[in-house]
C-alpha positions, -999 to 999 in steps of 0.1 A, spaced: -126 -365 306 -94 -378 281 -110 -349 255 -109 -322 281 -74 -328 295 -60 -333 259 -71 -297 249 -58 -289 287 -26 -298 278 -25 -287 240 -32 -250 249 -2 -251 274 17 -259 249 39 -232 234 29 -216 201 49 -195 174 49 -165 153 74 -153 126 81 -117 126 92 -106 91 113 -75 81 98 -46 76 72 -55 107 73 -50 147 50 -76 165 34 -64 201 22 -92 224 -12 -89 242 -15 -108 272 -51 -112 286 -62 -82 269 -31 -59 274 -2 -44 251 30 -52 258 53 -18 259 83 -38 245 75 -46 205 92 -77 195 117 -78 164 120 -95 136 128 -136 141 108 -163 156 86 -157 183 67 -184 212 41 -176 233 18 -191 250 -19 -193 230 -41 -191 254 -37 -158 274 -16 -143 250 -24 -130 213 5 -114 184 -3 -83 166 19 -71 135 24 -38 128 41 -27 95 72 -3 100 84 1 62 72 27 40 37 26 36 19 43 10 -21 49 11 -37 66 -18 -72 90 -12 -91 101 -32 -100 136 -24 -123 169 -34 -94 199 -26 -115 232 -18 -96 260 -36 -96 301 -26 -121 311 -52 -146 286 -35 -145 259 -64 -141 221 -59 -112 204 -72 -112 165 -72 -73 152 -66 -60 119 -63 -29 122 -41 -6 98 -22 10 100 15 41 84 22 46 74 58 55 48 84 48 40 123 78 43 146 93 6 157 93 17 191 60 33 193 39 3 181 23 -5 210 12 28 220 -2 33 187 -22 1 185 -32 9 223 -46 43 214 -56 44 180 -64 8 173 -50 -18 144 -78 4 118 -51 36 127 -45 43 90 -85 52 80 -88 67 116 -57 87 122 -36 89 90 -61 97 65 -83 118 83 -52 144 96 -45 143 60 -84 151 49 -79 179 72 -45 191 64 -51 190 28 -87 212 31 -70 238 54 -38 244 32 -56 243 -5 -84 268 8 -54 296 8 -49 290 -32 -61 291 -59 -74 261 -80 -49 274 -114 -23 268 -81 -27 235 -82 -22 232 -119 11 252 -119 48 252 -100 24 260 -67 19 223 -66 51 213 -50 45 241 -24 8 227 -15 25 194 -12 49 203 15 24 225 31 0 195 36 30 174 44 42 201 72 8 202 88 2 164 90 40 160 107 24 188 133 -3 171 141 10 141 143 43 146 160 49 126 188 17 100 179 42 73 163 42 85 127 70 94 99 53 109 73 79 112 46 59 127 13 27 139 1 23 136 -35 -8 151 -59 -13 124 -82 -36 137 -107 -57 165 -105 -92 173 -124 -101 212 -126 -136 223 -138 -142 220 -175 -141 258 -179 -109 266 -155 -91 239 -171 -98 258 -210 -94 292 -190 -59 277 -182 -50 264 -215 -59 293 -233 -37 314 -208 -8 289 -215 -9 297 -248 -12 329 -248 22 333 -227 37 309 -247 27 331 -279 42 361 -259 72 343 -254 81 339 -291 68 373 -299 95 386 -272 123 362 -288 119 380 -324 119 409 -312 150 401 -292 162 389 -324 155 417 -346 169 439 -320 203 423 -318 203 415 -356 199 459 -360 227 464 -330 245 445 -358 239 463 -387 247 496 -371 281 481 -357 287 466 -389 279 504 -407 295 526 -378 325 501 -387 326 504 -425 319 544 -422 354 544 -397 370 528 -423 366 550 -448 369 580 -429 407 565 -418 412 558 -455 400 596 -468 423 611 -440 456 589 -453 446 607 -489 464 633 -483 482 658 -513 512 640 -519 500 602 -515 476 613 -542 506 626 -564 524 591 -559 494 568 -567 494 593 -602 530 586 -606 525 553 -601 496 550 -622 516 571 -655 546 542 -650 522 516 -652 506 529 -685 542 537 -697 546 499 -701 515 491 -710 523 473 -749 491 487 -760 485 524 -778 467 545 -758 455 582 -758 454 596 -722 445 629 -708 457 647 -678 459 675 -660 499 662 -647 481 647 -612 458 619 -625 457 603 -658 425 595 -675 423 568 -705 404 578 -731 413 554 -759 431 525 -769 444 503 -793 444 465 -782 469 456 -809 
């Protein structure tokens, strides 16, 4: 009888949970959710009738690992990452319509399906290229429609790593290559185009030149570079023969003496 009313009056005592950041707890008295989710801080209840549930509200990230289905109808296995977190305020009606196991039965299976629907509209070379960030928002835009107004955030979907068939992933390689090849070949020639573009400019320039400098010849610029010539060989110390017709002179021979 002492036994029965000690536990009597032990479970009307008051117990306590702590409610740490980053966490909403939702009370459940005699089998039914509280709509008010508690906040952080220390929490008393009474143990008997009444039980505390946690639910995470930070960023949570859950990793699948997943076979992509791609346009061509190959398989594509993908390891990919979704970002995401539960509403404060919609904890309880989460846990009261989904359950505490809502991650494997809501999360990841709107994702399983929001991930086949979107890569079935590319290819599988999509998923190896700059189409990669597209497929991730696609998947991404689907799960927030789905999931809109259930109590979840989802803030990223991100392709981890991604394993093409053996032959696709060669085919893609080789392709690579080859437009990297293409690429340099375009850059000489680019090169070799500009360096001609030079050449002419350079010749068009040299062949102006000379055209300006055979137009200043004229008759009597010609007589004064001979005059000017005949004075400079006129003291010149050295003997000299020189033949001319009395417009240009023309050294035949000397004496360096």
């Amino acid at each position: 009888m002492r036994a029965l009313l000690l536990v009597t009056v032990v479970s009307l005592l008051p117990s306590c949970a702590v409610i740490n950041q980053g966490e909403v707890g939702v009370l459940r008295r005699w089998g039914k959710l509280d709509e008010q989710p508690v906040a952080p801080g220390l929490v008393f209840f009474e143990p008997v009738s009444t039980q505390m549930l946690r639910v995470p509200v930070r960023l949570t990230t859950v990793t699948v690992d997943f076979t992509l289905p791609s346009k061509e109808g190959l398989n594509v296995d993908a390891q990919i990452s979704i970002l995401y977190r539960v509403e404060a305020e919609k904890a309880p009606q989460v846990l009261g319509s989904i359950g505490e196991n809502y991650e494997e039965e809501l999360v990841v299976a709107v994702f399983r399906s929001a991930a086949a629907d979107v890569s079935a509209h590319f290819f599988a070379r999509d998923l190896y290229s700059s189409e990669r960030g597209r497929i991730e928002k696609e998947i991404k835009k689907l799960m927030t429609e789905v999931l809109a107004g259930r109590g979840f955030i989802v803030e990223a979907v991100l392709m981890k790593s991604i394993v093409l068939p053996a032959g696709l992933a060669r085919a893609i390689e080789t392709k690579l290559a080859a437009e990297q090849d293409a690429e340099r070949m375009q850059f000489t020639i680019q090169r070799e185009r500009l360096e001609a573009d030079r050449k002419r400019i350079e010749a068009e320039g040299q062949r102006d030149a000379q055209k300006i400098v055979a137009e200043g010849l004229t008759e009597p610029v010609l007589r004064l570079r001979a005059l000017e010539a005949f004075k400079a060989l006129s003291l010149s110390p050295n003997a000299k023969v020189i033949v001319t017709d009395g417009k240009s002179p023309l050294q035949v021979a000397g004496d360096s003496r």
